[in-house]
C-alpha positions in Angstrom: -7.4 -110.5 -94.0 -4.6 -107.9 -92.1 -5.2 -106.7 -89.6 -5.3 -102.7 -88.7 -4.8 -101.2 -85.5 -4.2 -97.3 -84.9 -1.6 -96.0 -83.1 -1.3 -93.9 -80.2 0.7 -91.0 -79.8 3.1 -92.8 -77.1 3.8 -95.4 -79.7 4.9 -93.1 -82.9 8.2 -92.1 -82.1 7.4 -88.7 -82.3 10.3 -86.5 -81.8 10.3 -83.6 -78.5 9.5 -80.2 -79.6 13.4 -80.2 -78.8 14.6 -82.7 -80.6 12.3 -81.5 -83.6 13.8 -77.9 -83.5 17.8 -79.4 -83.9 16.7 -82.3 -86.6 18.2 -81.9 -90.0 15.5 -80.4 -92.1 14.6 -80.5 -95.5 15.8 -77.7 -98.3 12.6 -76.5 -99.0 11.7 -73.4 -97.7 7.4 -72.0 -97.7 6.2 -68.4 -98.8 3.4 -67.2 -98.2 2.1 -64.0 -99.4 -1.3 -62.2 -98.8 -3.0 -65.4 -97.5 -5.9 -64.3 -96.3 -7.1 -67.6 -94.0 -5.4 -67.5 -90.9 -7.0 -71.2 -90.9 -4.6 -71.4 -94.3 -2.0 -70.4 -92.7 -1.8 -72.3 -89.4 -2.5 -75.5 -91.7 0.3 -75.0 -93.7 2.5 -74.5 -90.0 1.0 -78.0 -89.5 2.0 -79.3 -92.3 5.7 -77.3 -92.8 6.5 -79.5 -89.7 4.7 -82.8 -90.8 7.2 -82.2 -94.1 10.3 -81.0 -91.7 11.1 -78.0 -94.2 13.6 -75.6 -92.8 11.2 -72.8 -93.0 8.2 -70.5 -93.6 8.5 -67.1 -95.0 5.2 -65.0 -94.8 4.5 -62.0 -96.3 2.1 -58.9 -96.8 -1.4 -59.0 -94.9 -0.5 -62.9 -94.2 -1.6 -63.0 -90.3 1.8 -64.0 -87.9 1.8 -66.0 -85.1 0.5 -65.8 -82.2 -2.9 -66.0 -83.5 -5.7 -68.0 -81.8 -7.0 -68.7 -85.6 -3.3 -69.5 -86.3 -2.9 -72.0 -83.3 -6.3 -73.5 -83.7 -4.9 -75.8 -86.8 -1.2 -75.5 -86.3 -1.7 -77.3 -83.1 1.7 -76.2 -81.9 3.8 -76.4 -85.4 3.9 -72.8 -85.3 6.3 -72.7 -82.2 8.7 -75.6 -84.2 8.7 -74.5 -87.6 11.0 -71.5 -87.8 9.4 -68.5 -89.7 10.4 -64.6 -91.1 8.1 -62.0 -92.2 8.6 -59.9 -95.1 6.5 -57.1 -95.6 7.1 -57.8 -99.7 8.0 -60.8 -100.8 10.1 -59.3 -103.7 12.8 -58.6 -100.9 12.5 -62.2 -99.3 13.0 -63.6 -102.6 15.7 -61.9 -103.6 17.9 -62.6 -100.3 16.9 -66.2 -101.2 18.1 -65.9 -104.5 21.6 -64.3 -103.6 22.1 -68.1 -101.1 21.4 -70.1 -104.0 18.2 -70.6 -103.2 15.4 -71.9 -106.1 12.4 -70.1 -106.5 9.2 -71.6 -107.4 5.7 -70.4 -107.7 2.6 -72.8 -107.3 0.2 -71.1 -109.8 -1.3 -72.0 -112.8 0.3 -69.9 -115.5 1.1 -69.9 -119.4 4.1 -72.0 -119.6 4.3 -73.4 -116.2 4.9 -77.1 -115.4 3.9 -80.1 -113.3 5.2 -79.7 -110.1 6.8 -83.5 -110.3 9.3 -81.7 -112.7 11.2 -80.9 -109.9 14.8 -82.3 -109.7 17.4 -83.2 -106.9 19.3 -80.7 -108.4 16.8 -77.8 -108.3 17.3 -77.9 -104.1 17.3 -76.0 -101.8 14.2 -74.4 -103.7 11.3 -72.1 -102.0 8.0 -72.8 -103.2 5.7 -69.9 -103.0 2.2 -69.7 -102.6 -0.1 -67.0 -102.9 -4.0 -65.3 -102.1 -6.9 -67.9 -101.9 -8.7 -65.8 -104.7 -6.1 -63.4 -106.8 -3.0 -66.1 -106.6 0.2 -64.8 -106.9 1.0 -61.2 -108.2 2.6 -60.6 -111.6 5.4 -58.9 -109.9 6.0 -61.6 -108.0 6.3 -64.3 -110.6 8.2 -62.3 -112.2 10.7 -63.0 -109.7 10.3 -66.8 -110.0 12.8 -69.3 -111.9 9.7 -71.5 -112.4 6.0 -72.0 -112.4 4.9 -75.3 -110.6 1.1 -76.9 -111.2 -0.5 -79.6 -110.0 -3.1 -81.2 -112.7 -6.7 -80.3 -112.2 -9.1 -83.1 -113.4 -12.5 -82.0 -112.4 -14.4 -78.6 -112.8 -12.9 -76.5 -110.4 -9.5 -75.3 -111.4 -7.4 -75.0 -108.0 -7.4 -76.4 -104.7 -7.4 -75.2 -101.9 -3.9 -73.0 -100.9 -2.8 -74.9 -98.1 -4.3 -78.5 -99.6 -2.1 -77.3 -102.8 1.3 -76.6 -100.4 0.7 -80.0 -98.8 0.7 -81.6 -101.6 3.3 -79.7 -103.5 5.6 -80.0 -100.2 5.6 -84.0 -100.0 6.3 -83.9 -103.4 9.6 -81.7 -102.9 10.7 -83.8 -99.8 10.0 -87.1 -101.9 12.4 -85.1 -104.4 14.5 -83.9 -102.4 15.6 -86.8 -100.1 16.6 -88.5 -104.1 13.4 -90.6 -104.6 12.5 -88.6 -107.5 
């Protein structure tokens, strides 16, 4: 039978907060608009820097850093990931849009598509997320090239927003680095 062993930090390679900060990063860029978890949000600080994206963008009442509810479950992620606030996200989006920048929503939606659909070509993208409750405004999909989804199989019909970014996140940087 293998054997397992877990390691510690010492022995991961871990990059400095320095290091981290000059890295190449990944073309994915986070939005977040009206989260209303600042739990949600550091989480999703945690994982922007587990993923190496180049960014966060956070918009309306989403909480900024530095919040003790933030740093409880960023542990530190949200001084390394680099981060903007919008008051509408409309206005983010659109300076995105005038870079070349992708614009996907993570929503359930009439016409929308699994968010392995993505393509090498589709980068750099920004995947936006929205409210734990109301998702993400008309308005604002509006704005969007595309509607991600990630298949639902049991009773409840979403996950969790920052458990839904995780996973959608991976799934871009598996994408994006051409193992698609």
């Amino acid at each position: 039978m293998k054997e397992f062993r877990a390691l510690h930090g010492s022995e991961m390679n871990r990059l400095t907060a320095e290091q981290y900060l000059s890295a190449p990063k990944h073309p994915v860029i986070l939005l977040l608009h009206n989260i209303r978890s600042m739990w949600n949000v550091g989480s999703m600080f945690r994982t922007a820097d587990a993923a190496g994206i180049e960014k966060m963008i956070l918009c309306g009442y989403t909480a900024t850093p530095p919040r003790k509810e933030i740093t409880k479950t960023a542990l530190g992620a949200q001084d390394t990931v680099p981060w903007e606030y919008y008051a509408d996200p409309v206005d983010a989006i659109a300076i995105l849009k005038k870079c070349g920048v992708k614009i996907y929503a993570m929503e359930i939606t009439t016409g929308s598509v699994p968010y392995t659909a993505v393509k090498p070509a589709d980068f750099p993208l920004c995947l936006v997320v929205g409210n734990e409750v109301d998702g993400i405004e008309a308005r604002v999909l509006d704005c969007c090239d595309d509607v991600l989804e990630i298949p639902q199989y049991g009773i409840k019909h979403s996950l969790n927003v920052a458990v839904a970014a995780g996973v959608a996140l991976f799934e871009m940087v598996r994408i994006s680095r051409g193992n698609g």
